[in-house]
C-alpha positions, -999 to 999 in steps of 0.1 A, spaced: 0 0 0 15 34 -13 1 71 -4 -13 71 -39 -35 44 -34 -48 63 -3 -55 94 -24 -70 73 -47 -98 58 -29 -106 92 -13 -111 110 -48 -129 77 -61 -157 79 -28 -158 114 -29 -164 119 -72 -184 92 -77 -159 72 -105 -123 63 -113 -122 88 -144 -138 117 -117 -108 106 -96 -81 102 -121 -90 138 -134 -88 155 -97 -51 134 -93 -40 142 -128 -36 104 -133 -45 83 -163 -76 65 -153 -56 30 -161 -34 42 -132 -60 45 -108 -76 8 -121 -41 -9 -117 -37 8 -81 -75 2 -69 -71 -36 -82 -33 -39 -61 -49 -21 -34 -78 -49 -36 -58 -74 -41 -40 -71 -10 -72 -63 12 -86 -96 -1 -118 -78 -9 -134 -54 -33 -133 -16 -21 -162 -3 -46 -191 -18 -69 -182 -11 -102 -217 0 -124 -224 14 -154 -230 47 -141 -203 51 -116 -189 33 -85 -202 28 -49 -180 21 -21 -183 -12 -2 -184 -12 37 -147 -19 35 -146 10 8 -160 30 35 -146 20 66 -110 23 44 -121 59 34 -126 69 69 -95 62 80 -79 72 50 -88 104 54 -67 108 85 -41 90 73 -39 122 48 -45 146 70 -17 142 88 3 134 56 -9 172 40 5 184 73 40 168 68 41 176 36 29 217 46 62 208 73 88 200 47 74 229 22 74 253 56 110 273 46 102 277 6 65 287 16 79 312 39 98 330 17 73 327 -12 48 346 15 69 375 12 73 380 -24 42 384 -47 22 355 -63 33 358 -99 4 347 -126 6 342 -160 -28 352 -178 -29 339 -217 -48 367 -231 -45 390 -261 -37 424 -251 -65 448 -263 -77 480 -247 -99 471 -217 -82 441 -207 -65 463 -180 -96 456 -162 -95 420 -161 -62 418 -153 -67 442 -120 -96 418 -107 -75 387 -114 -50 405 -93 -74 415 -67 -97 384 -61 -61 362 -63 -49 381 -37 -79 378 -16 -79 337 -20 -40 332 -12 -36 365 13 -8 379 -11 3 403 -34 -4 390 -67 9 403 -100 -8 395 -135 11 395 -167 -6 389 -204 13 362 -218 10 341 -251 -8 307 -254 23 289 -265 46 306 -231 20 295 -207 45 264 -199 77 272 -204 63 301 -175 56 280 -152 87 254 -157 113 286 -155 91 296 -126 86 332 -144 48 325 -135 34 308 -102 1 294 -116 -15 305 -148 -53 312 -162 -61 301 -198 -88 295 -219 -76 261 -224 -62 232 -205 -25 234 -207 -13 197 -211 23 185 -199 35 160 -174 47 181 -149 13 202 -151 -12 201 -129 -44 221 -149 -81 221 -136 -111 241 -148 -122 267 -124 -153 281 -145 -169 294 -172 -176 328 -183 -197 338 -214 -190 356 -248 -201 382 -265 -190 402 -299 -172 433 -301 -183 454 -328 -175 491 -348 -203 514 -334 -210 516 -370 -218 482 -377 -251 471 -393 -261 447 -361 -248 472 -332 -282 486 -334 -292 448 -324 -293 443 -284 -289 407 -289 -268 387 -322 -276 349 -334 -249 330 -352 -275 334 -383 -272 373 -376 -233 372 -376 -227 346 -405 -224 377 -431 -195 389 -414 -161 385 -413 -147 373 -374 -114 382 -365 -93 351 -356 -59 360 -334 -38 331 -345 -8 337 -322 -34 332 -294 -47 296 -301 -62 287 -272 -89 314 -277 -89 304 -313 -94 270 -302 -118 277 -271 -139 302 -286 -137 309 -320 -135 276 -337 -163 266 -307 -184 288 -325 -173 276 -360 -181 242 -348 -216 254 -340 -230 270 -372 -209 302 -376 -198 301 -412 -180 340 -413 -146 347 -434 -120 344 -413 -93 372 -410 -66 357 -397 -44 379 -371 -12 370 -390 -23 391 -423 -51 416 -407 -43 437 -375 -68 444 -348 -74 480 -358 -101 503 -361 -102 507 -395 -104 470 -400 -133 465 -385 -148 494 -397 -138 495 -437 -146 454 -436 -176 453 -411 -162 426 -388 -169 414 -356 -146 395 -327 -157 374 -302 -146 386 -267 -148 374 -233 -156 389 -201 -168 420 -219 -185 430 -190 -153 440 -173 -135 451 -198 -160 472 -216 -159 481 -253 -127 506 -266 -141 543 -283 -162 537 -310 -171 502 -303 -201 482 -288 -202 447 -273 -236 426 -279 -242 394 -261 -249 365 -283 -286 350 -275 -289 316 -254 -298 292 -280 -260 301 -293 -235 314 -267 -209 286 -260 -196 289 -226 -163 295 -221 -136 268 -202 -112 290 -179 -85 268 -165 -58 270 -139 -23 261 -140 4 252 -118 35 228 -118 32 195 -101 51 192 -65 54 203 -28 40 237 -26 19 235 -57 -12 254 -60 -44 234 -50 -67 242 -77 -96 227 -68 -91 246 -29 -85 276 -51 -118 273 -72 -142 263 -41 -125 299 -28 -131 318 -60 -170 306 -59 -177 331 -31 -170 361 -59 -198 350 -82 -173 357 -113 -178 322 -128 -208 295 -140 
């Protein structure tokens, strides 16, 4: 028997199912079968009832859950013990996050509130910089960036990366625009258009845009590379760009933002990031936190 397999059989009684469990661990759900059926093996008796729709723990699952769950306790606080001296001086320098987000004018706004609600969650000073979806890694491996917020799941190894909301889209549009007059836009509405797609930020290509493509949007696309995100673009070519959070960040001079109506919004996934290891960021600690600020679905 292994600490693992202890974690293990929390997260399975706890989520309901080996893929719930292997998701929260950042496991492969084939290593949390191969550890449950060693575990099992070595009790001499099933932990959980395996079912189409999930699993249920046994009376042995649950009497090993229960004192599992000290068992960790006190593990977390040896661990907290070892981390004490690196945690200590982390305290007093300030919580460095990465944000992969275009830089347009508004996003100031965003960036603040990340700031402040982080620094209400982790009782630190926290510092925001915009950086590009492809850096997002590399950040947090060179330590340049604590933990970083995406659009998209950032997959490595040595990643942990959890969701910690949703937040809906709108389109930002010239004041001069035939549907700005409109308080609300369908797909079928925005279809004549050109949308502007930021290539060099693919994760909100991936995320939102291409969500939307996926979904019955059949705009030209202006690709970033070959059409900057200027006023006149917009205006002389009547397009339209998907944003996020527009609520906070407001629409630049001359601009509107419309929501797009229910039957078609796609919500969108904002994940966190940190590197794997003592002193790691709990994401899902952090994201029970962050409910209590209502920013997220």
């Amino acid at each position: 028997m292994n600490i693992k397999q202890v974690r293990y059989v929390c997260a399975i009684v706890d989520l309901g199912s080996f893929s719930a469990a292997a998701a929260h661990e950042g496991v492969s759900v084939q290593a949390v079968s191969k550890a449950m059926a060693e575990l099992e093996s070595a009790l001499g008796e099933p932990l959980f009832e395996r079912r189409s729709a999930g699993v249920t723990p046994t009376p042995t699952g649950r009497a090993f859950a229960s004192y599992a769950r000290r068992i960790l306790e006190d593990w977390d606080a040896l661990e907290r013990f070892v981390a004490a001296p690196h945690a200590e001086r982390a305290a007093s320098s300030p919580f460095r996050m990465g944000f992969c987000c275009l830089e347009y004018p508004g996003v100031e706004r965003l960036v603040h509130l990340i700031s402040t609600v982080t620094g209400k969650i982790l009782g630190r000073k926290v510092e925001v910089e915009l950086l590009g979806c492809s850096d997002g890694i590399e950040a947090l491996r060179s330590h340049h960036s604590d933990a970083v917020i995406s659009v998209s799941p950032l997959l490595a190894d040595d990643v942990n990366c959890g969701p910690i909301g949703t937040l809906s889209s709108g389109v930002l549009l010239a004041s001069s625009h035939p549907l700005a007059a409109k308080s609300q836009v369908t797909l079928a509405d925005l279809n004549d258009y050109p949308v502007f797609y930021p290539t060099p930020f693919e994760h909100f290509c991936e995320s939102v845009v291409d969500a939307y493509r996926a979904n019955g949007l059949s705009s030209p696309v202006f690709d970033a590379s070959s059409e900057t995100m200027s006023a006149d673009f917009f205006t002389s070519q009547n397009a339209f760009s998907f944003i996020v959070a527009g609520n906070v960040t407001g629409a630049m001079d001359g601009f509107v933002i419309r929501p797009i109506e229910a039957g078609d919004m796609q919500p969108v996934p904002i994940c966190l990031s940190s590197l794997r290891g003592p002193g790691s960021l709990d994401i899902v600690a952090f994201r029970k936190a962050l409910s209590r600020f209502s920013l997220f679905a």
